[in-house]
C-alpha positions in Angstrom: 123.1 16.8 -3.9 124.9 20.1 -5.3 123.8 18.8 -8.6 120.1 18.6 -7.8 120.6 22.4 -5.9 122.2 23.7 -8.9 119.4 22.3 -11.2 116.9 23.5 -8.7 118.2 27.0 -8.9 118.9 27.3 -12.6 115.0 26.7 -12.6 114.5 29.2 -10.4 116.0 31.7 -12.2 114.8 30.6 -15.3 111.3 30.4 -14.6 111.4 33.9 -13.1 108.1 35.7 -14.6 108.0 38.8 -16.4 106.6 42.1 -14.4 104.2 44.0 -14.9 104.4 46.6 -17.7 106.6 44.3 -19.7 105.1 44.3 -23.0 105.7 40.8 -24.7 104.7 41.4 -28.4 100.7 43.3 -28.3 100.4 42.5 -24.8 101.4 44.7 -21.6 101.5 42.1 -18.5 99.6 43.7 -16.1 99.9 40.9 -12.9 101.0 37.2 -12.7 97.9 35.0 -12.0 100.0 31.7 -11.3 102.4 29.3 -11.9 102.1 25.8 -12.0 104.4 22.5 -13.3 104.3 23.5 -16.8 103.4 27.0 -17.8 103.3 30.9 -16.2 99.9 32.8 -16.4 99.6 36.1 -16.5 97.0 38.8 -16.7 97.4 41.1 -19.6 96.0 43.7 -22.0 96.1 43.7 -25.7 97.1 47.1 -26.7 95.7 47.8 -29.5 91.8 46.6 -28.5 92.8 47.6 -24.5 90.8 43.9 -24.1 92.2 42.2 -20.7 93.1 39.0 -21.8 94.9 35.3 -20.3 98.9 34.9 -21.2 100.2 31.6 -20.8 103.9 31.3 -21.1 106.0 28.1 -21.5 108.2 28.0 -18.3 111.9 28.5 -19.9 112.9 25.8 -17.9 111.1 23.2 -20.5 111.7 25.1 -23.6 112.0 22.2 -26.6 111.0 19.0 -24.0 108.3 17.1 -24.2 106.6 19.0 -21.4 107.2 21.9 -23.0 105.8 23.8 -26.4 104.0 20.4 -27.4 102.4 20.3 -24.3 100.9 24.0 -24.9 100.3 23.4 -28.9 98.1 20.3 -27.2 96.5 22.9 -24.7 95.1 24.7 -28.1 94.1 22.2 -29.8 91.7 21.2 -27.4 90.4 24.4 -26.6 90.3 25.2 -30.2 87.5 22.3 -30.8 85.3 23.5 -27.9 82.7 25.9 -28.3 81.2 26.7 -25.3 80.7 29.8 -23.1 81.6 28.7 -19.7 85.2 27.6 -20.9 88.0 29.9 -22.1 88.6 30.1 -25.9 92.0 30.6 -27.7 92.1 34.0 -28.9 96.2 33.4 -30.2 99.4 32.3 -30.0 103.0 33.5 -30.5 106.4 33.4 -29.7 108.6 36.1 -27.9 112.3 35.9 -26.9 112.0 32.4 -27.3 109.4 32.0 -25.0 106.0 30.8 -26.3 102.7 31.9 -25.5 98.8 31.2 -26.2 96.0 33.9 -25.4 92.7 33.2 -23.7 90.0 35.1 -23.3 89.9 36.5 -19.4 87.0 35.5 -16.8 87.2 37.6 -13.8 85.6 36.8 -10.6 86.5 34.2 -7.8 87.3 30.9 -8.1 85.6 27.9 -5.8 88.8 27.8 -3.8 88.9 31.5 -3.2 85.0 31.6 -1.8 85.4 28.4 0.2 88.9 29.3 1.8 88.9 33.0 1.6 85.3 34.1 1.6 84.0 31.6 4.1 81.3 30.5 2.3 79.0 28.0 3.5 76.5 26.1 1.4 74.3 22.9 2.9 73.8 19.5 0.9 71.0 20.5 -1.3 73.2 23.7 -2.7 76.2 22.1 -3.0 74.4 19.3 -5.1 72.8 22.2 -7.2 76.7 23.5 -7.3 78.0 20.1 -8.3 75.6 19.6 -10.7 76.5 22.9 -13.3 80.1 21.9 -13.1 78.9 18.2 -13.7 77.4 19.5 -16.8 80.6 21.2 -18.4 82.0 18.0 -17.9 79.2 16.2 -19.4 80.0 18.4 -22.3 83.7 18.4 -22.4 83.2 14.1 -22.6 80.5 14.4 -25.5 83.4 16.2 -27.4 85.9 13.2 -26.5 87.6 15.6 -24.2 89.2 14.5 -20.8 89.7 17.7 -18.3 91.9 15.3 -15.6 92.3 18.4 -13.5 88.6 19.8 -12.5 89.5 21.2 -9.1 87.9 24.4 -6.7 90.7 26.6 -7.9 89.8 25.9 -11.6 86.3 26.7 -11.3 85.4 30.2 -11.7 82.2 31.6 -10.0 80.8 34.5 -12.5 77.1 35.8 -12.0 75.1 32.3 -10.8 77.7 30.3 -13.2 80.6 27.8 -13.0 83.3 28.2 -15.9 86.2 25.7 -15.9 89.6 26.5 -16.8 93.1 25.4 -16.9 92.8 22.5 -20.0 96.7 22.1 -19.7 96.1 18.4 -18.7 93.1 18.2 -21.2 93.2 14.7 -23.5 90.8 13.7 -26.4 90.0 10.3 -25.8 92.2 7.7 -27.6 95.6 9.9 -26.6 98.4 9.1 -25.0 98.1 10.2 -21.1 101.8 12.5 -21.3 104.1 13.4 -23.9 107.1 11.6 -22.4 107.9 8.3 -22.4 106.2 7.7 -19.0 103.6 5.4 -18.4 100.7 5.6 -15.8 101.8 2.6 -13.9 104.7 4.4 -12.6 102.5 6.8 -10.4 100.7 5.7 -7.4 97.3 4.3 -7.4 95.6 7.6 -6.8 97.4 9.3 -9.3 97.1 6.8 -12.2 93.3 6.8 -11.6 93.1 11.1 -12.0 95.5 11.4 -15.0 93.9 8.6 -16.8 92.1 9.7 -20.0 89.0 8.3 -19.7 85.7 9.5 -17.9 86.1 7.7 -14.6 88.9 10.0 -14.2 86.7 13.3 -14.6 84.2 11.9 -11.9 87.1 10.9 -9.6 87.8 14.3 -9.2 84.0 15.2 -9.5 83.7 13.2 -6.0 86.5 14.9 -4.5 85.0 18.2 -5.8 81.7 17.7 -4.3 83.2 16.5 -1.3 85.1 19.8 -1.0 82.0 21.8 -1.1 80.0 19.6 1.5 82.8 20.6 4.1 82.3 24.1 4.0 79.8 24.1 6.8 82.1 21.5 8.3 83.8 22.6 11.8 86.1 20.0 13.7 86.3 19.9 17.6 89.8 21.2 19.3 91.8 18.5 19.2 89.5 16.1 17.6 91.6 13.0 15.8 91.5 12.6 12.3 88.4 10.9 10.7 87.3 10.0 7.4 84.8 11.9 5.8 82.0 9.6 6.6 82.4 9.9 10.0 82.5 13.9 9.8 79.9 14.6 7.8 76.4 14.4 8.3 75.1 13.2 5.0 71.7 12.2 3.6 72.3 8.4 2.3 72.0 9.3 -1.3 74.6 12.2 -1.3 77.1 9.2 1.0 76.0 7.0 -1.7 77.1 9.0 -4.3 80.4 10.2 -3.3 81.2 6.4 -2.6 80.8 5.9 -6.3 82.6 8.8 -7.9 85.5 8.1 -5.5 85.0 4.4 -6.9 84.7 2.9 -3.2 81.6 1.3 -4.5 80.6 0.4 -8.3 81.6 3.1 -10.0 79.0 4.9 -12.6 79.9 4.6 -15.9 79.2 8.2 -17.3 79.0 11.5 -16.0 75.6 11.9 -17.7 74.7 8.2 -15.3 75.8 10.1 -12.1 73.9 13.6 -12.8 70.3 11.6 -13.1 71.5 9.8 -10.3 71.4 13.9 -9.2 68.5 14.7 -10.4 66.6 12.3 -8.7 68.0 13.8 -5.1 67.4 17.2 -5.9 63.9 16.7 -7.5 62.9 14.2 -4.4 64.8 17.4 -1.8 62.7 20.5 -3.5 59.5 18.3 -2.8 60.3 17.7 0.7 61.3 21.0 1.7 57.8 21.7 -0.2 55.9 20.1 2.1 55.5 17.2 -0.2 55.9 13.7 0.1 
């Protein structure tokens, strides 16, 4: 027990971010964005341009492991090979005090988990499909480029203008790669794990499904009291929305592309806009 506290704290300490106003080479950190399992990410400006900018630290704690500085030389490579404007592109990298770093270009503006937790949005079926469907599309892109995301979640979606932008490719794979850098295999995590770290597409629509399901409960309200149910029994959904969902969470036959599942969307939304029209 005192061995695991020790470690525990040694992390802690460790992995204790820099301030703001700390200047790590060009760059002033101007705020800490987050932390997560691997890396620190911080908000900062380049000094010579004044350009706000992304820092993303190795946490000390992993320097030289296999979590560690391959993990983020990975995270560049992929974002190196996309070009697209709704991701964030690698502007650098360097090393300072030991600690390595890679720059990304800054997207302000609130992420999905912000507007559905903190704003309150609410959206009904036919805009969360229209919702579901942009961010469908950057996936659709990412898997044309051989390019697992296996961590497409509210809070790395960015809402800018009427636009999604995805972030975070720190669990990004190109097809044909290894899930991890350590000796791991999936089959040591549980089933619902091994199914959203796998590197193939069925992993990206997984989360898709949980994604969409995320959105559809924002008009959602539960009774005081009320026992748990599943989300079929909470939500009020039109049979090809339930339909879909079953799918992407694989409870049925699964689709066998993103690009499958968003024609699959098209045909809802095409079918909804007439109906609201007045159409048959």
């Amino acid at each position: 027990m005192w061995t695991r506290m020790k470690s525990w704290w040694n992390e802690i300490i460790r992995d204790k971010p820099y301030r703001p106003g700390h200047l790590a080479g060009h760059y002033e950190i101007t705020k800490v964005l987050g932390m997560g399992s691997y890396g620190i990410a911080y908000l900062a400006t380049h000094n010579p341009t004044g350009n706000q900018v992304v820092l993303k630290q190795v946490k000390p704690s992993l320097r030289h492991t296999p979590k560690g500085e391959a993990m983020q030389a990975y995270e560049k490579k992929v974002l190196m090979s996309l070009s697209h404007p709704q991701f964030p592109r690698c502007l650098d990298s360097f090393t300072y005090r030991q600690d390595s770093f890679i720059v990304m270009t800054y997207l302000a503006g609130p992420t999905l988990e912000d507007m559905l937790f903190d704003q309150n949005i609410v959206a009904d079926e036919q805009k969360c499909a229209q919702w579901i469907r942009q961010i469908g599309e950057l996936v659709a892109y990412l898997h044309m480029q051989n390019v697992i995301h296996r961590d497409v979640r509210i809070p790395n979606v960015i809402w800018k203008g009427d636009k999604p932008y995805l972030i975070d490719f720190g669990l990004a794979r190109f097809v044909g790669d290894r899930p991890t850098y350590t000796a791991d295999t999936l089959s040591a995590y549980p089933s619902e794990k091994q199914l959203k770290r796998e590197v193939a597409p069925s992993s990206d629509l997984y989360a898709l499904g949980h994604f969409f399901l995320f959105l559809l409960y924002s008009g959602y309200e539960s009774e005081p009291d009320a026992p748990e149910k599943s989300w079929e029994e909470e939500l009020s959904l039109s049979p090809p929305i339930r339909t879909m969902i079953r799918r992407l969470l694989q409870m049925d036959a699964p689709y066998e592309s993103v690009q499958d599942w968003l024609e699959e969307l098209d045909r809802y939304l095409i079918h909804s806009h007439k109906k609201r029209a007045g159409h048959p």
